[in-house]
C-alpha angles and dihedrals in degrees: 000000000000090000093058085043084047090050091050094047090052092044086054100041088054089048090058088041092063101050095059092054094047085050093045093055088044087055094042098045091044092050118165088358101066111097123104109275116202100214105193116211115219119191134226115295117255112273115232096228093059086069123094117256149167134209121214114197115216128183134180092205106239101339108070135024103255128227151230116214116193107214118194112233095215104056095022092237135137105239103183140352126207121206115237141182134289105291117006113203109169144356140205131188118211118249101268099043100250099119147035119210117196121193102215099199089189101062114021102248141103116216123203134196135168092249080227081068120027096157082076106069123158129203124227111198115228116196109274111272087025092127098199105204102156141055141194164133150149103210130081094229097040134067125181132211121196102208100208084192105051100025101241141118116227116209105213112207103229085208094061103004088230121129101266092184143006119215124189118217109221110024090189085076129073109239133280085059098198093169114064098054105195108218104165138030129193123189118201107236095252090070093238109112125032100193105201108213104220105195093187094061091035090236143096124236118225105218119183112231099208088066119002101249125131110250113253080355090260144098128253122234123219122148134307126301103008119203107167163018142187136181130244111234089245095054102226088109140046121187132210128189120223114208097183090044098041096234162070133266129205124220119199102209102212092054104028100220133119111254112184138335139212126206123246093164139254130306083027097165108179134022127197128204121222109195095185101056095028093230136112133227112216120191124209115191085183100067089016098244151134117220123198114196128184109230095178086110145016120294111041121239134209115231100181151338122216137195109229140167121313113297120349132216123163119023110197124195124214119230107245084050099238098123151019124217118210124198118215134175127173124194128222129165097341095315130111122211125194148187157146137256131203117220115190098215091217102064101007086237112149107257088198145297127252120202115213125169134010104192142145122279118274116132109056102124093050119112081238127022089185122026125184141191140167135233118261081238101056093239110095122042106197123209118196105209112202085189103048106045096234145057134255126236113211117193103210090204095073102007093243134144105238103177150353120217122200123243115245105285109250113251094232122082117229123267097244091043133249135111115331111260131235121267123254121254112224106163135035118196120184114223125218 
Protein backbone atom coordinates (compact mmCIF):
# COMPACT_ATOMS: atom_id res chain seq x y z
CA UNK A 1 0.00 0.00 0.00
CA UNK A 2 2.71 3.03 0.79
CA UNK A 3 4.78 2.02 -2.30
CA UNK A 4 1.83 2.50 -4.64
CA UNK A 5 1.13 5.67 -2.63
CA UNK A 6 4.96 6.30 -3.09
CA UNK A 7 4.61 5.68 -6.93
CA UNK A 8 1.45 8.34 -7.18
CA UNK A 9 3.24 11.10 -5.07
CA UNK A 10 6.57 10.86 -7.55
CA UNK A 11 4.32 10.78 -10.83
CA UNK A 12 2.72 14.02 -9.50
CA UNK A 13 5.74 15.77 -8.25
CA UNK A 14 7.34 15.32 -11.83
CA UNK A 15 3.98 16.68 -13.45
CA UNK A 16 4.32 19.79 -11.53
CA UNK A 17 8.06 19.68 -12.31
CA UNK A 18 7.55 19.99 -15.50
CA UNK A 19 5.35 22.79 -15.56
CA UNK A 20 7.33 24.72 -14.15
CA UNK A 21 9.97 23.99 -16.62
CA UNK A 22 7.56 24.43 -19.71
CA UNK A 23 6.51 28.02 -17.91
CA UNK A 24 9.84 28.84 -17.22
CA UNK A 25 11.06 28.40 -21.37
CA UNK A 26 7.73 30.39 -22.44
CA UNK A 27 8.91 33.35 -19.94
CA UNK A 28 12.79 33.17 -21.05
CA UNK A 29 12.22 32.97 -24.95
CA UNK A 30 9.36 35.99 -24.77
CA UNK A 31 11.76 38.30 -22.67
CA UNK A 32 10.96 41.55 -22.41
CA UNK A 33 7.89 40.82 -24.73
CA UNK A 34 5.86 38.60 -22.59
CA UNK A 35 2.69 40.92 -20.47
CA UNK A 36 -0.86 40.84 -21.46
CA UNK A 37 -1.38 43.23 -24.03
CA UNK A 38 -5.37 44.55 -24.52
CA UNK A 39 -5.48 45.11 -28.57
CA UNK A 40 -8.98 47.27 -29.26
CA UNK A 41 -10.60 46.67 -32.36
CA UNK A 42 -12.11 49.78 -34.01
CA UNK A 43 -14.27 49.35 -36.80
CA UNK A 44 -14.57 50.89 -39.98
CA UNK A 45 -15.56 54.59 -39.91
CA UNK A 46 -19.44 55.48 -40.97
CA UNK A 47 -19.78 55.94 -44.59
CA UNK A 48 -21.45 59.15 -45.66
CA UNK A 49 -23.66 57.72 -47.89
CA UNK A 50 -25.43 55.30 -44.97
CA UNK A 51 -26.95 58.82 -43.41
CA UNK A 52 -30.19 60.10 -44.20
CA UNK A 53 -30.33 62.71 -46.38
CA UNK A 54 -32.48 65.04 -48.75
CA UNK A 55 -31.69 67.07 -52.13
CA UNK A 56 -33.45 70.54 -52.89
CA UNK A 57 -33.26 71.65 -56.60
CA UNK A 58 -32.85 75.26 -57.12
CA UNK A 59 -32.74 77.07 -60.28
CA UNK A 60 -32.28 81.35 -61.41
CA UNK A 61 -34.22 80.78 -65.03
CA UNK A 62 -31.90 81.73 -67.55
CA UNK A 63 -29.64 83.81 -65.66
CA UNK A 64 -27.88 81.79 -63.53
CA UNK A 65 -26.78 77.53 -63.43
CA UNK A 66 -29.08 76.16 -60.82
CA UNK A 67 -28.18 73.80 -57.81
CA UNK A 68 -28.79 70.72 -55.76
CA UNK A 69 -28.04 71.06 -51.74
CA UNK A 70 -27.92 68.07 -49.96
CA UNK A 71 -29.34 68.77 -46.49
CA UNK A 72 -28.68 65.84 -43.46
CA UNK A 73 -31.34 64.97 -42.04
CA UNK A 74 -29.83 64.52 -38.82
CA UNK A 75 -28.17 67.95 -38.11
CA UNK A 76 -30.35 69.88 -40.51
CA UNK A 77 -27.48 71.08 -42.32
CA UNK A 78 -26.63 71.49 -45.75
CA UNK A 79 -23.54 69.36 -46.29
CA UNK A 80 -22.69 69.97 -49.70
CA UNK A 81 -24.20 71.81 -52.95
CA UNK A 82 -23.44 70.83 -56.86
CA UNK A 83 -23.71 73.04 -59.17
CA UNK A 84 -26.11 72.13 -61.97
CA UNK A 85 -27.41 73.44 -65.24
CA UNK A 86 -29.80 76.41 -66.23
CA UNK A 87 -33.30 75.33 -64.97
CA UNK A 88 -33.47 72.33 -63.05
CA UNK A 89 -36.63 70.84 -63.09
CA UNK A 90 -36.35 67.07 -61.42
CA UNK A 91 -34.24 64.86 -60.17
CA UNK A 92 -33.88 60.86 -59.60
CA UNK A 93 -31.08 58.67 -57.54
CA UNK A 94 -30.36 55.57 -58.64
CA UNK A 95 -31.46 52.57 -56.47
CA UNK A 96 -28.65 52.13 -54.54
CA UNK A 97 -27.95 55.58 -53.80
CA UNK A 98 -24.61 56.08 -55.96
CA UNK A 99 -25.79 58.69 -58.20
CA UNK A 100 -28.07 61.91 -58.68
CA UNK A 101 -29.62 62.68 -62.25
CA UNK A 102 -30.89 66.05 -62.81
CA UNK A 103 -33.12 66.91 -65.96
CA UNK A 104 -31.95 70.58 -66.78
CA UNK A 105 -35.06 71.75 -69.04
CA UNK A 106 -33.02 75.03 -69.97
CA UNK A 107 -30.47 73.73 -71.47
CA UNK A 108 -31.03 70.46 -72.67
CA UNK A 109 -28.85 68.42 -70.49
CA UNK A 110 -28.99 66.05 -67.40
CA UNK A 111 -26.00 66.28 -64.96
CA UNK A 112 -25.05 63.53 -62.66
CA UNK A 113 -22.70 63.31 -59.37
CA UNK A 114 -22.05 60.51 -56.44
CA UNK A 115 -23.99 63.03 -53.38
CA UNK A 116 -20.84 62.01 -51.46
CA UNK A 117 -19.24 64.24 -54.12
CA UNK A 118 -21.05 66.79 -55.59
CA UNK A 119 -17.97 68.93 -56.68
CA UNK A 120 -17.73 66.07 -59.56
CA UNK A 121 -20.77 66.64 -61.84
CA UNK A 122 -20.94 65.42 -65.44
CA UNK A 123 -23.16 66.75 -68.40
CA UNK A 124 -25.08 64.59 -70.65
CA UNK A 125 -26.12 66.63 -74.06
CA UNK A 126 -29.80 66.29 -75.08
CA UNK A 127 -30.72 67.35 -78.84
CA UNK A 128 -31.32 70.87 -78.97
CA UNK A 129 -35.20 71.67 -78.18
CA UNK A 130 -35.30 68.20 -76.19
CA UNK A 131 -36.85 70.05 -72.80
CA UNK A 132 -35.96 67.40 -70.33
CA UNK A 133 -38.46 67.91 -67.40
CA UNK A 134 -38.55 64.29 -65.74
CA UNK A 135 -36.39 61.79 -64.33
CA UNK A 136 -36.39 58.18 -63.31
CA UNK A 137 -35.54 54.66 -62.81
CA UNK A 138 -35.63 51.93 -60.99
CA UNK A 139 -32.45 50.22 -61.92
CA UNK A 140 -29.18 50.78 -60.78
CA UNK A 141 -27.42 50.91 -64.88
CA UNK A 142 -30.30 52.86 -66.54
CA UNK A 143 -31.53 56.07 -66.21
CA UNK A 144 -34.80 57.67 -68.31
CA UNK A 145 -35.62 61.15 -69.47
CA UNK A 146 -39.12 62.10 -70.51
CA UNK A 147 -38.33 65.48 -73.57
CA UNK A 148 -41.16 67.28 -73.25
CA UNK A 149 -39.88 69.11 -76.53
CA UNK A 150 -39.10 66.28 -78.99
CA UNK A 151 -41.35 63.62 -77.66
CA UNK A 152 -39.01 61.16 -76.79
CA UNK A 153 -37.77 59.35 -73.89
CA UNK A 154 -33.67 59.08 -73.58
CA UNK A 155 -32.37 56.07 -71.85
CA UNK A 156 -28.68 57.43 -69.79
CA UNK A 157 -25.87 54.27 -69.26
CA UNK A 158 -24.90 54.55 -65.47
CA UNK A 159 -21.52 52.97 -66.54
CA UNK A 160 -20.56 55.99 -69.06
CA UNK A 161 -23.55 58.63 -68.52
CA UNK A 162 -23.98 58.76 -72.32
CA UNK A 163 -27.61 58.24 -74.03
CA UNK A 164 -27.55 54.52 -74.79
CA UNK A 165 -31.18 54.69 -76.68
CA UNK A 166 -33.91 57.15 -77.88
CA UNK A 167 -37.40 56.12 -77.72
CA UNK A 168 -40.22 58.04 -79.25
CA UNK A 169 -43.31 58.11 -77.49
CA UNK A 170 -45.82 57.81 -79.71
CA UNK A 171 -44.42 55.82 -83.32
CA UNK A 172 -47.62 56.62 -84.99
CA UNK A 173 -46.26 60.02 -85.29
CA UNK A 174 -43.47 61.34 -87.63
CA UNK A 175 -40.30 62.98 -85.21
CA UNK A 176 -39.99 65.34 -83.94
CA UNK A 177 -43.14 64.36 -82.09
CA UNK A 178 -44.09 67.76 -80.78
CA UNK A 179 -47.44 66.62 -79.66
CA UNK A 180 -47.36 64.26 -77.22
CA UNK A 181 -45.15 66.15 -74.72
CA UNK A 182 -44.03 63.57 -72.26
CA UNK A 183 -44.01 65.21 -68.63
CA UNK A 184 -43.78 62.10 -66.19
CA UNK A 185 -42.35 58.64 -66.21
CA UNK A 186 -43.04 55.53 -63.58
CA UNK A 187 -41.06 52.36 -63.65
CA UNK A 188 -42.55 49.35 -62.10
CA UNK A 189 -40.02 48.06 -59.41
CA UNK A 190 -38.97 45.08 -61.33
CA UNK A 191 -37.40 47.09 -63.55
CA UNK A 192 -39.42 45.74 -66.50
CA UNK A 193 -41.81 48.61 -67.87
CA UNK A 194 -41.03 52.34 -67.85
CA UNK A 195 -45.05 54.01 -68.81
CA UNK A 196 -44.34 57.68 -70.21
CA UNK A 197 -47.31 60.01 -69.14
CA UNK A 198 -47.97 62.36 -72.42
CA UNK A 199 -49.91 64.94 -71.31
CA UNK A 200 -50.41 66.33 -74.83
CA UNK A 201 -52.25 62.96 -76.21
CA UNK A 202 -53.85 62.38 -72.90
CA UNK A 203 -52.24 58.72 -72.78
CA UNK A 204 -49.03 56.61 -71.31
CA UNK A 205 -46.78 54.63 -73.38
CA UNK A 206 -45.77 51.02 -72.13
CA UNK A 207 -41.56 50.55 -73.20
CA UNK A 208 -40.04 47.64 -72.61
CA UNK A 209 -36.65 48.13 -70.61
CA UNK A 210 -34.71 44.97 -71.87
CA UNK A 211 -34.67 46.60 -75.53
CA UNK A 212 -36.14 49.99 -76.04
CA UNK A 213 -39.13 49.18 -78.05
CA UNK A 214 -42.76 50.50 -77.30
CA UNK A 215 -45.09 47.45 -76.01
CA UNK A 216 -47.59 46.34 -78.53
CA UNK A 217 -45.88 49.82 -80.62
CA UNK A 218 -48.93 52.01 -79.52
CA UNK A 219 -50.09 54.50 -77.04
CA UNK A 220 -52.42 53.98 -74.24
CA UNK A 221 -55.30 55.99 -73.81
CA UNK A 222 -56.56 57.19 -70.22
CA UNK A 223 -58.54 60.86 -69.69
CA UNK A 224 -57.76 64.28 -70.56
CA UNK A 225 -54.53 66.37 -69.37
CA UNK A 226 -52.32 63.70 -67.61
CA UNK A 227 -49.86 64.79 -65.18
CA UNK A 228 -48.74 61.90 -63.45
CA UNK A 229 -47.95 58.09 -62.46
CA UNK A 230 -46.90 56.45 -60.23
CA UNK A 231 -46.14 52.18 -59.53
CA UNK A 232 -47.68 49.82 -57.08
CA UNK A 233 -45.16 48.18 -55.11
CA UNK A 234 -46.21 44.75 -56.73
CA UNK A 235 -45.88 45.73 -59.67
CA UNK A 236 -49.26 44.38 -61.35
CA UNK A 237 -50.67 48.64 -61.58
CA UNK A 238 -49.72 51.28 -62.36
CA UNK A 239 -51.74 54.30 -61.77
CA UNK A 240 -52.02 57.82 -63.75
CA UNK A 241 -53.87 60.95 -62.65
CA UNK A 242 -55.97 62.92 -65.20
CA UNK A 243 -56.34 66.89 -64.36
CA UNK A 244 -58.43 67.69 -66.93
CA UNK A 245 -60.60 64.39 -66.21
CA UNK A 246 -60.58 64.56 -62.91
CA UNK A 247 -59.02 60.53 -62.24
CA UNK A 248 -57.32 58.32 -62.14
CA UNK A 249 -56.69 55.42 -64.54
CA UNK A 250 -55.37 51.95 -63.81
CA UNK A 251 -53.10 50.25 -65.89
CA UNK A 252 -52.77 46.40 -65.52
CA UNK A 253 -49.36 45.86 -66.52
CA UNK A 254 -49.54 42.22 -68.20
CA UNK A 255 -52.14 43.24 -70.44
CA UNK A 256 -51.60 46.71 -70.87
CA UNK A 257 -54.66 47.74 -70.82
CA UNK A 258 -56.68 50.29 -68.35
CA UNK A 259 -58.95 48.41 -66.11
CA UNK A 260 -60.83 50.47 -64.18
CA UNK A 261 -60.62 54.44 -62.61
CA UNK A 262 -61.67 56.26 -59.69
CA UNK A 263 -62.41 60.19 -59.47
CA UNK A 264 -60.35 62.55 -57.44
CA UNK A 265 -61.73 65.62 -59.18
CA UNK A 266 -60.72 68.08 -61.56
CA UNK A 267 -57.99 70.15 -61.60
CA UNK A 268 -56.20 66.97 -59.27
CA UNK A 269 -52.28 68.16 -59.68
CA UNK A 270 -50.04 65.68 -57.72
CA UNK A 271 -50.44 62.30 -56.60
CA UNK A 272 -48.17 60.31 -53.67
CA UNK A 273 -47.65 56.74 -53.26
CA UNK A 274 -47.71 55.23 -50.01
CA UNK A 275 -46.30 51.91 -50.21
CA UNK A 276 -47.10 51.01 -46.44
CA UNK A 277 -50.30 51.51 -46.35
CA UNK A 278 -50.93 50.72 -50.34
CA UNK A 279 -52.88 53.84 -50.85
CA UNK A 280 -52.33 57.36 -52.92
CA UNK A 281 -52.83 61.20 -51.92
CA UNK A 282 -53.85 62.84 -54.22
CA UNK A 283 -53.87 66.78 -53.97
CA UNK A 284 -56.50 69.14 -55.86
CA UNK A 285 -55.62 73.07 -55.79
CA UNK A 286 -59.02 73.50 -57.71
CA UNK A 287 -61.59 72.40 -54.86
CA UNK A 288 -58.74 72.87 -52.21
CA UNK A 289 -58.47 69.24 -51.10
CA UNK A 290 -56.43 66.18 -50.23
CA UNK A 291 -57.76 62.71 -51.46
CA UNK A 292 -56.62 59.50 -50.07
CA UNK A 293 -57.54 56.23 -52.39
CA UNK A 294 -56.94 52.53 -51.62
CA UNK A 295 -55.38 51.08 -54.32
CA UNK A 296 -54.98 47.19 -52.53
CA UNK A 297 -57.70 45.98 -55.12
CA UNK A 298 -59.44 46.84 -58.28
CA UNK A 299 -61.10 48.95 -58.37
CA UNK A 300 -59.68 51.84 -56.48
CA UNK A 301 -61.47 53.29 -53.69
CA UNK A 302 -61.62 56.46 -52.31
CA UNK A 303 -61.01 56.63 -48.19
CA UNK A 304 -61.43 60.13 -47.68
CA UNK A 305 -61.45 63.53 -48.90
CA UNK A 306 -60.22 66.48 -46.76
CA UNK A 307 -60.48 70.26 -46.86
CA UNK A 308 -57.30 71.65 -46.41
CA UNK A 309 -55.34 75.23 -46.75
CA UNK A 310 -55.75 77.43 -49.91
CA UNK A 311 -54.47 75.75 -52.99
CA UNK A 312 -52.69 72.92 -52.74
CA UNK A 313 -50.01 71.73 -54.57
CA UNK A 314 -47.39 68.47 -53.18
CA UNK A 315 -48.76 65.87 -50.49
CA UNK A 316 -45.88 64.00 -48.93
CA UNK A 317 -46.29 60.76 -46.88
CA UNK A 318 -44.27 59.92 -44.15
CA UNK A 319 -42.68 56.48 -44.00
CA UNK A 320 -44.23 54.69 -41.04
CA UNK A 321 -47.41 55.76 -42.58
CA UNK A 322 -48.75 57.62 -39.90
CA UNK A 323 -49.25 61.31 -41.90
CA UNK A 324 -49.53 63.10 -44.76
CA UNK A 325 -48.10 66.54 -45.25
CA UNK A 326 -49.85 68.79 -47.53
CA UNK A 327 -48.32 71.81 -49.00
CA UNK A 328 -50.52 74.86 -49.57
CA UNK A 329 -49.82 78.68 -50.83
CA UNK A 330 -52.36 81.25 -51.60
CA UNK A 331 -51.65 84.23 -53.30
CA UNK A 332 -53.09 88.12 -52.42
CA UNK A 333 -51.91 91.23 -53.58
CA UNK A 334 -48.44 90.01 -54.69
CA UNK A 335 -47.83 88.01 -51.61
CA UNK A 336 -47.65 84.26 -51.14
CA UNK A 337 -48.57 82.78 -48.33
CA UNK A 338 -47.84 79.51 -47.49
CA UNK A 339 -48.36 76.41 -44.95
CA UNK A 340 -48.67 73.12 -43.99
CA UNK A 341 -51.31 70.90 -43.03
CA UNK A 342 -51.23 67.86 -41.06
CA UNK A 343 -53.34 65.11 -42.17
CA UNK A 344 -53.67 61.75 -39.29
CA UNK A 345 -53.88 58.52 -42.19
CA UNK A 346 -56.29 56.68 -40.09
CA UNK A 347 -59.30 59.02 -40.04
CA UNK A 348 -58.20 61.63 -42.49
CA UNK A 349 -58.74 64.34 -39.44
CA UNK A 350 -56.29 67.32 -39.67
CA UNK A 351 -53.63 66.72 -37.15
CA UNK A 352 -52.66 70.64 -37.43
CA UNK A 353 -51.33 73.52 -39.85
CA UNK A 354 -48.17 75.08 -39.79
CA UNK A 355 -47.78 78.16 -41.22
CA UNK A 356 -44.50 78.77 -42.75
CA UNK A 357 -43.62 81.85 -45.08
CA UNK A 358 -45.29 84.82 -45.89
CA UNK A 359 -43.08 86.34 -49.15
CA UNK A 360 -43.48 88.09 -52.12
CA UNK A 361 -44.54 86.42 -55.20
CA UNK A 362 -41.97 84.88 -57.29
CA UNK A 363 -42.59 81.71 -58.33
CA UNK A 364 -46.25 81.64 -60.33
CA UNK A 365 -45.38 80.31 -63.36
CA UNK A 366 -43.20 76.88 -61.53
CA UNK A 367 -44.61 73.45 -61.94
CA UNK A 368 -44.58 73.61 -58.15
CA UNK A 369 -44.52 76.51 -56.17
CA UNK A 370 -44.23 74.47 -53.28
CA UNK A 371 -42.80 71.13 -53.41
CA UNK A 372 -42.58 68.58 -50.33
CA UNK A 373 -40.99 65.30 -49.35
CA UNK A 374 -40.38 63.23 -46.34
CA UNK A 375 -37.08 61.51 -44.63
CA UNK A 376 -36.45 57.98 -45.26
CA UNK A 377 -36.65 57.91 -41.44
CA UNK A 378 -39.98 59.37 -40.92
CA UNK A 379 -38.47 62.57 -38.62
CA UNK A 380 -37.89 65.64 -40.85
CA UNK A 381 -40.67 66.79 -43.85
CA UNK A 382 -38.81 69.15 -46.17
CA UNK A 383 -40.66 72.07 -48.26
CA UNK A 384 -39.09 73.42 -50.74
CA UNK A 385 -40.49 77.07 -50.98
CA UNK A 386 -39.91 78.66 -54.71
CA UNK A 387 -41.09 81.96 -53.10
CA UNK A 388 -39.34 82.09 -50.40
CA UNK A 389 -35.73 81.16 -51.45
CA UNK A 390 -35.29 78.22 -48.78
CA UNK A 391 -36.45 75.52 -47.72
CA UNK A 392 -38.59 74.48 -44.44
CA UNK A 393 -37.66 71.99 -42.01
CA UNK A 394 -40.69 70.24 -40.45
CA UNK A 395 -39.94 67.81 -36.82
CA UNK A 396 -42.46 65.27 -37.06
CA UNK A 397 -42.29 64.80 -33.49
CA UNK A 398 -43.95 67.76 -32.74
CA UNK A 399 -44.98 68.88 -35.97
CA UNK A 400 -42.97 71.90 -35.78
CA UNK A 401 -40.99 73.90 -38.34
CA UNK A 402 -37.21 73.94 -36.95
CA UNK A 403 -35.43 75.71 -39.52
CA UNK A 404 -35.37 77.18 -42.70
CA UNK A 405 -32.06 76.90 -45.00
CA UNK A 406 -31.41 79.24 -47.81
CA UNK A 407 -31.19 78.20 -51.21
CA UNK A 408 -27.42 78.69 -53.00
CA UNK A 409 -27.13 82.51 -53.64
CA UNK A 410 -27.35 83.16 -57.49
CA UNK A 411 -24.38 84.14 -58.87
CA UNK A 412 -26.08 87.62 -60.79
CA UNK A 413 -26.54 90.27 -59.29
CA UNK A 414 -29.91 91.86 -59.65
CA UNK A 415 -30.57 94.15 -61.94
CA UNK A 416 -31.35 97.10 -59.47
CA UNK A 417 -28.10 96.07 -57.12
CA UNK A 418 -27.82 94.85 -54.29
CA UNK A 419 -26.65 91.52 -52.88
CA UNK A 420 -27.16 88.50 -55.20
CA UNK A 421 -30.64 86.30 -54.07
CA UNK A 422 -31.08 82.96 -53.28
CA UNK A 423 -32.05 80.49 -55.87
CA UNK A 424 -35.36 79.11 -56.07
CA UNK A 425 -36.11 75.28 -54.93
CA UNK A 426 -38.08 73.68 -57.11
CA UNK A 427 -37.72 70.17 -56.37
CA UNK A 428 -37.20 68.15 -53.20
CA UNK A 429 -35.95 64.41 -53.56
CA UNK A 430 -35.63 62.09 -50.29
CA UNK A 431 -32.59 60.09 -50.16
CA UNK A 432 -32.41 56.63 -48.89
Amino acid sequence: MRRSAGVGMNFRGWIRVLGILVLGLIGISCGDQYRPVAIPIVGAPPDPAAFHFVLVLSDNGIHDPGASSRLDVAGDTNIGVARLGLGPAHAALTPNGSRVYAANSLEDTVSSYAPGTATSVTTTSLPAGSTPIFVHTTENGTVYVANFGTGTVAAISTANNVVSKTIRVDPTQLPPDATSKPVALAETPDGKKLYVVNQGSGSVTSINTLDGSVNGNQIIPTGAIPVWAVARSDSARVYVLNSGSGTISVVDTSSDLVVGSVTVGAGANYMVYDSKLNRLYVTNPAANTLTAVSIAADPPAVLFTVPVAASPTTVASLPDGSRAYVASVSLSGGNATSQLTVVNASDGGVRTVIPLSAVPAACGTGRFELFTAASADSSRVYVGNCDAGNTHIIRTSDDTKVLDIPAPLSAVTPPNGGNPLPQNPVFVLAGP
